[in-house]
C-alpha positions as CSV (number, residue, x, y, z in Angstrom):
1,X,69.2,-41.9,31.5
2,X,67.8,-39.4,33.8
3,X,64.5,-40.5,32.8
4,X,64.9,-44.1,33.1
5,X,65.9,-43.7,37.1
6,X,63.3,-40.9,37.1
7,X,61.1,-43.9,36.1
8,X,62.7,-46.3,38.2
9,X,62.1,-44.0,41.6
10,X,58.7,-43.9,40.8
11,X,57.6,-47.6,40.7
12,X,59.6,-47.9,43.7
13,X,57.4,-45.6,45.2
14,X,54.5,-47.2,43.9
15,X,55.9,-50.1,44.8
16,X,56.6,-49.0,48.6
17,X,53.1,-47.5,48.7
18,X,51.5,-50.7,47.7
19,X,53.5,-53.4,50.2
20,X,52.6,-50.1,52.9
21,X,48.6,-50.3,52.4
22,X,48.9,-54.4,52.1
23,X,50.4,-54.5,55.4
24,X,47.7,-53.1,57.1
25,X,46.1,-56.3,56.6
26,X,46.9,-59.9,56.1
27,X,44.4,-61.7,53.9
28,X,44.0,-65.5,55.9
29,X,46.6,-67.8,55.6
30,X,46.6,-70.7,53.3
31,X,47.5,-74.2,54.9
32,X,46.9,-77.6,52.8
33,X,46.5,-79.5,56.0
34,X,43.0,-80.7,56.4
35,X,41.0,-78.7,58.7
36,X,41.2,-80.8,62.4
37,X,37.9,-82.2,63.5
38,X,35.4,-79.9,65.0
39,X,35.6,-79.6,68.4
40,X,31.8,-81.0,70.5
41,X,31.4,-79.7,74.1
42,X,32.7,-77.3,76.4
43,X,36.0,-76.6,77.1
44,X,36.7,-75.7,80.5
45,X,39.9,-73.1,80.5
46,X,41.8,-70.9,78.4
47,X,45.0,-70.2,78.5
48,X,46.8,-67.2,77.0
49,X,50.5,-66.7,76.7
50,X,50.8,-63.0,75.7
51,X,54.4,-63.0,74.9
52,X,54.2,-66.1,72.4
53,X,50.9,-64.7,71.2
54,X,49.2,-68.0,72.1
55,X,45.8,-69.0,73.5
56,X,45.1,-72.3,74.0
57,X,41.7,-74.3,74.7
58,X,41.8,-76.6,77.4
59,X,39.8,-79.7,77.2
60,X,39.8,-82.7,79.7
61,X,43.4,-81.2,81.0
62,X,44.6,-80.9,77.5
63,X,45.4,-78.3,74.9
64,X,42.4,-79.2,72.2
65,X,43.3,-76.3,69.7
66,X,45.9,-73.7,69.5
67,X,45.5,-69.9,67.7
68,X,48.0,-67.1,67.4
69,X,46.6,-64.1,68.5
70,X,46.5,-59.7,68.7
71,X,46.8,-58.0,72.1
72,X,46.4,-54.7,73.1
73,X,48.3,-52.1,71.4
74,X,50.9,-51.7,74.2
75,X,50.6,-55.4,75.5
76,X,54.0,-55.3,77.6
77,X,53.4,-56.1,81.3
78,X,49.5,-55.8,83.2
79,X,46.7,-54.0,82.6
80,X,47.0,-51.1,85.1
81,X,43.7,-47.9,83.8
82,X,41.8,-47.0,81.3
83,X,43.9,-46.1,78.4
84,X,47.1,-47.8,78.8
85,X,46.6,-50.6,75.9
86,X,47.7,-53.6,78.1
87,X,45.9,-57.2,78.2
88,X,45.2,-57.5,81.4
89,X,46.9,-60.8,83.4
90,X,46.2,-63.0,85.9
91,X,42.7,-65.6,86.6
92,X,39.4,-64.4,85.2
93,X,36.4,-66.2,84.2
94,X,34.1,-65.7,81.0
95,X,31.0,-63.4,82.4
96,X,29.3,-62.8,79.2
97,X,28.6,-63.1,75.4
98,X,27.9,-60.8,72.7
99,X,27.0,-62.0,69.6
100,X,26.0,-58.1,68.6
101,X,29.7,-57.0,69.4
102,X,31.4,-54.1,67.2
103,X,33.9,-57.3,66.6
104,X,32.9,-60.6,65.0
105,X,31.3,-61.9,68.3
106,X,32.4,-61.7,71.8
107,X,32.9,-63.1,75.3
108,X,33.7,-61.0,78.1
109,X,36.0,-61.7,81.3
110,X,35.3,-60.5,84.2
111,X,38.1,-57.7,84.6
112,X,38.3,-55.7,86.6
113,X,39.2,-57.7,89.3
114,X,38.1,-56.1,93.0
115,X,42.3,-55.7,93.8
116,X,42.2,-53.6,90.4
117,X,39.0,-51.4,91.4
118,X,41.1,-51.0,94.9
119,X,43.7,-50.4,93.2
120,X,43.1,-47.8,90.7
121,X,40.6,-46.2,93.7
122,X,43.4,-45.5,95.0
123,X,45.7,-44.2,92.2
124,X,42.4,-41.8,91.4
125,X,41.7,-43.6,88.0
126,X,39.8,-45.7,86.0
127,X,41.2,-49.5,86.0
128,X,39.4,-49.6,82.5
129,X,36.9,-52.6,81.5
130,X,35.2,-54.5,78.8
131,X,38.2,-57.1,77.9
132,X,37.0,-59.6,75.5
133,X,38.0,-62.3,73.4
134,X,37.2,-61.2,69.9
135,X,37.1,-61.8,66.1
136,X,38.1,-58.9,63.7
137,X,36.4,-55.5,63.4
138,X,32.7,-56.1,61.8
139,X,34.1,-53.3,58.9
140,X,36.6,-55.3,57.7
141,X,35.6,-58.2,54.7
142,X,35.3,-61.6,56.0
143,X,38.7,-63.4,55.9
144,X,40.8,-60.3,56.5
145,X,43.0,-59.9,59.7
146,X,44.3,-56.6,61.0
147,X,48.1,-57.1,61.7
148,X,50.4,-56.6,65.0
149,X,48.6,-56.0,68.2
150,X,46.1,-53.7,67.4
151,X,43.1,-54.2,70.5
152,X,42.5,-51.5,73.5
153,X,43.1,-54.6,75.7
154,X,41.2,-57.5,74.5
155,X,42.6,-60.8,73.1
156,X,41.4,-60.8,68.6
157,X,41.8,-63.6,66.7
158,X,40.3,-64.7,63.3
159,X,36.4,-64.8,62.7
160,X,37.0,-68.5,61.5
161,X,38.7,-69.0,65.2
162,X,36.4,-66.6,66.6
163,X,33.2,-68.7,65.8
164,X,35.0,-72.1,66.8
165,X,35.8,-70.4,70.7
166,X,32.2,-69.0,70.8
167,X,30.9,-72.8,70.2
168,X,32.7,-74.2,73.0
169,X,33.1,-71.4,75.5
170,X,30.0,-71.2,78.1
171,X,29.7,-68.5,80.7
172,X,32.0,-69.5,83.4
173,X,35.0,-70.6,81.5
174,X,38.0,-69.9,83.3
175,X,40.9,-67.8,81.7
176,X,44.2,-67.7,82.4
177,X,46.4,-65.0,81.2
178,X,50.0,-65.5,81.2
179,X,52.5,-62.4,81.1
C-alpha cells in the first residue's frame, strides 16, 4: 500500500511539473471559423483597452479587427519611469517600425510624451522609452505565445496578429491607450 501512494505522489508530481512548464506557454489557439478577409489599406487608429486586454484597429470609424493582448508586467495604472512595468496611457502616435526587432516585428509610439520627460525631470528619473507594439520573443518557435502580461511596457500579441498590424499600420497611426 505504501508503495502504491508512494507511486501515486510521484506522478502527481510529474504531473504538477508538466501542467507547471506548459503554462509557461500557450501553443495558438484553434478556432474552426474561417479566417476573416485580409484586411487592404491603412487603418487610421488604434485603440487599446488595457484592463479588457483589447486592441482594436480602427478603420473608416469602425473596429475592423479585434486581438487580445500582453501588457507590461505590472500593467495597473500609467506608465510613470524606467522600470516600473506599466503600459503607458493616454494619445500617441506610431513614430517608427522595426522589422529587425528582438520581437517578431515592431512599431514604436512616440512615448515619452514632453509632460512625462517634465515630469520625471522633475522626480530625478528616467520616464523610460521604447514602447512598442510587438509579436512574441524571436527565441520562441513560431506559433507559441508567452502567457499573462509578460512585456517591460509594450503592448505583444501573436506573430500571426503581429504581421497583419504591421500591414496596415504606417508611421503616423494614432494610438489610443485606454486605462
Amino acid at each position: 500500500m505504501k508503495r502504491l501512494l508512494r507511486l501515486l505522489a510521484y506522478l502527481a508530481l510529474i504531473a504538477a511539473l508538466g501542467l507547471l512548464t506548459a503554462s509557461l506557454f500557450m501553443p495558438p489557439e484553434r478556432v474552426d471559423l474561417p479566417p476573416p478577409p485580409p484586411l487592404t489599406g491603412a487603418v487610421e487608429r488604434i485603440v487599446i483597452e488595457k484592463a479588457a486586454r483589447r486592441m482594436q484597429l480602427i478603420q473608416d470609424g469602425k473596429p475592423v479587427r479585434t486581438y487580445k493582448i500582453a501588457l507590461g508586467f505590472a500593467p495597473e495604472g500609467d506608465k510613470d519611469r524606467q522600470g516600473d512595468g506599466k503600459t503607458p496611457e493616454g494619445e500617441f502616435t506610431v513614430d517608427r517600425r522595426n522589422e529587425e526587432s528582438a520581437f517578431h516585428l515592431s512599431v514604436g509610439l512616440d512615448y515619452p510624451r514632453p509632460e512625462d520627460v517634465e515630469r520625471a525631470a522633475k522626480g530625478g528619473y528616467s520616464p523610460g522609452g521604447d514602447i512598442f507594439i510587438h509579436g512574441q520573443p524571436n527565441a520562441l518557435p513560431e506559433g507559441f505565445k508567452l502567457k499573462g502580461d509578460w512585456t517591460a511596457g509594450c503592448i505583444a500579441l501573436t506573430n500571426t496578429e503581429m504581421r497583419e498590424v504591421w500591414a496596415v499600420t504606417p508611421i503616423g497611426t494614432k494610438v489610443e491607450i485606454r486605462p
